[in-house]
C-alpha positions as CSV (number, residue, x, y, z in Angstrom):
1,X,-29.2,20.6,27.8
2,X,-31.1,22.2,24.7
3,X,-29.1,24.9,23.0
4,X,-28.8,27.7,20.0
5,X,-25.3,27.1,19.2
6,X,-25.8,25.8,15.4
7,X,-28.5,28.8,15.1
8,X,-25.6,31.1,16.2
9,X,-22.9,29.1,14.5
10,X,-24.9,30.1,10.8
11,X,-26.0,33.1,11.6
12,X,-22.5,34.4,11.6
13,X,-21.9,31.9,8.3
14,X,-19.1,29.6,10.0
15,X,-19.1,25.5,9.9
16,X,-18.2,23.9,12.8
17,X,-14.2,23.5,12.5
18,X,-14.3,27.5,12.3
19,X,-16.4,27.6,15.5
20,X,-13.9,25.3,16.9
21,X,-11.4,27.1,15.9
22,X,-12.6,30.4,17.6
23,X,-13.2,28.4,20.4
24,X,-9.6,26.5,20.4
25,X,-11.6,22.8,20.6
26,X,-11.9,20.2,18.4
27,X,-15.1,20.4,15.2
28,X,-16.0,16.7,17.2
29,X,-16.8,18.8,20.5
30,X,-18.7,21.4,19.1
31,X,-21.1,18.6,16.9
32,X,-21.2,17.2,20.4
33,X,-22.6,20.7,22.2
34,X,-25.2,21.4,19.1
35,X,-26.6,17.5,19.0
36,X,-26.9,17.6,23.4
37,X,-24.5,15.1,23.6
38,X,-22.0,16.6,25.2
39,X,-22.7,19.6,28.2
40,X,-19.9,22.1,28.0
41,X,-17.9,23.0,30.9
42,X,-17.8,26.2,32.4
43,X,-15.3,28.4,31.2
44,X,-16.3,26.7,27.7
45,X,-19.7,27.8,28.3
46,X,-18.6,31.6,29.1
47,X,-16.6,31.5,26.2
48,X,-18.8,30.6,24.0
49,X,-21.5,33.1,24.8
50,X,-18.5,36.2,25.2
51,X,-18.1,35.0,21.3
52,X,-21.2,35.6,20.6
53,X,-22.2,38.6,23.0
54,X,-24.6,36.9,24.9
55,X,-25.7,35.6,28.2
56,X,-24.8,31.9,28.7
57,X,-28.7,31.3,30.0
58,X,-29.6,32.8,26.3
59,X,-27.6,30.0,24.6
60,X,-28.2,27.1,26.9
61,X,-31.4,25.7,28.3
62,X,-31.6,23.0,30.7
63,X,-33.9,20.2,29.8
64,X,-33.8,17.1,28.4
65,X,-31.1,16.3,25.8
């Protein structure tokens, strides 16, 4: 799944441990989500885009990695 999240992460100027942090995961998931090798779950996935005030289908994208 394609994805904004390091666009959104330095938009608002934060690395990915504060992201994390915000997001109560570990820096390791979130470099996981931004490089498509990890898919978030759900409720991760509506979290993430409540954080940033936006629709999940905004942030995520299916397609290949």
């Amino acid at each position: 799944m394609n994805n904004s999240l390091r666009e959104l992460r330095g938009e608002q100027g934060w690395s990915q441990a504060d992201l994390a942090e915000r997001l109560d995961v570990s820096r390791q998931t979130i470099n996981a989500i931004e490089t498509g090798k990890y898919d978030p779950s759900l409720p991760l996935a509506f979290k993430i885009a409540k954080l940033f005030d936006r629709s999940i289908e905004s942030i995520f994208v299916p397609g290949e990695g």
